[in-house]
C-alpha positions as CSV (number, residue, x, y, z in Angstrom):
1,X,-2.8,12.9,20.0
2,X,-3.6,9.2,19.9
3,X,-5.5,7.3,17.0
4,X,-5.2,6.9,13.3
5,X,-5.5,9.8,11.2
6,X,-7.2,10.3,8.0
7,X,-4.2,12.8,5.4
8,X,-6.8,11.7,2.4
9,X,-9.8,11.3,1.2
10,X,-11.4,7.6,0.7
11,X,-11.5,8.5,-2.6
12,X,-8.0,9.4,-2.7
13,X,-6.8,6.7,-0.4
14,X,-8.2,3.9,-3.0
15,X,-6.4,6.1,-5.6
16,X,-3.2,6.0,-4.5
17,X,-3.5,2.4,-2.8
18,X,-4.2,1.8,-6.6
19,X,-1.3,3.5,-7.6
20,X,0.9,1.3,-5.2
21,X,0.0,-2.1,-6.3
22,X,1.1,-1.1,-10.2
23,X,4.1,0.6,-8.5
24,X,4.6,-2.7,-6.3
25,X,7.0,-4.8,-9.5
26,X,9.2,-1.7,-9.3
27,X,9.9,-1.4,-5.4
28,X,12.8,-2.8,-3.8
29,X,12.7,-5.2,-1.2
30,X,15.0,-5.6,1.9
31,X,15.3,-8.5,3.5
32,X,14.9,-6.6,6.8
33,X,12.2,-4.6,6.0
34,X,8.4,-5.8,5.6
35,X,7.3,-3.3,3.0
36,X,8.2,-1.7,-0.5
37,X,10.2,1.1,-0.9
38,X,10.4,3.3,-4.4
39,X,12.1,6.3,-4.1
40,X,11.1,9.5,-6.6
41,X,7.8,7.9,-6.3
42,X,6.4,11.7,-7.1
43,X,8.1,11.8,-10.7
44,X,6.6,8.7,-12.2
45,X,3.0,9.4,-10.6
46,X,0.8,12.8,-11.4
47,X,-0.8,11.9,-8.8
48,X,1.3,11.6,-5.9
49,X,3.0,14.7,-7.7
50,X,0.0,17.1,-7.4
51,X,-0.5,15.8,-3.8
52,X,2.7,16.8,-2.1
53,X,2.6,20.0,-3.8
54,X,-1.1,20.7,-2.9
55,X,-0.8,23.4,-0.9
56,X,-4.3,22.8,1.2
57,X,-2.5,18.8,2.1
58,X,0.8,20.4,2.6
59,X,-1.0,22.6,5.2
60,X,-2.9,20.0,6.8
61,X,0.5,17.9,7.2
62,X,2.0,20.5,8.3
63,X,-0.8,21.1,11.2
64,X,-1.1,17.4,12.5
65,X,3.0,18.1,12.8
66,X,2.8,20.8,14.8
67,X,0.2,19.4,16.6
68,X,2.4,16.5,17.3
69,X,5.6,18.3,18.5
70,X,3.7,20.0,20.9
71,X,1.8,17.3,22.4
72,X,3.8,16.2,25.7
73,X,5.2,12.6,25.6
74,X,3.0,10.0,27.3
């Protein structure tokens, strides 16, 4: 499998890119690391909540995985 992939929507994208930038003044920052981290993420956000408990995402995950594992290495 080469290429990005699309997990969401470009509705849902924008949503949760949306949900990142208020996030963003709670994140840690490493000095060794280029991005954000916040963990628990899921429990301040119903968004990002519902999603990785959407059974129909989960499934779709959970396919590109698979798909992944079983590709052979380049």
């Amino acid at each position: 499998m080469a290429g990005p992939l699309q997990l969401l929507t470009r509705e849902g994208a924008h949503a949760l890119r949306g949900i990142c930038r208020q996030l963003k003044s709670c994140a840690v920052q490493n000095g060794y690391v280029v991005s954000h981290s916040l963990r628990n993420v899921e429990t301040i956000s119903p968004f990002v909540h519902a999603m990785v408990r959407d059974p129909a995402f989960l499934a779709h995950v959970s396919q590109l995985a698979s798909r992944r594992r079983a590709a052979p290495p380049p």
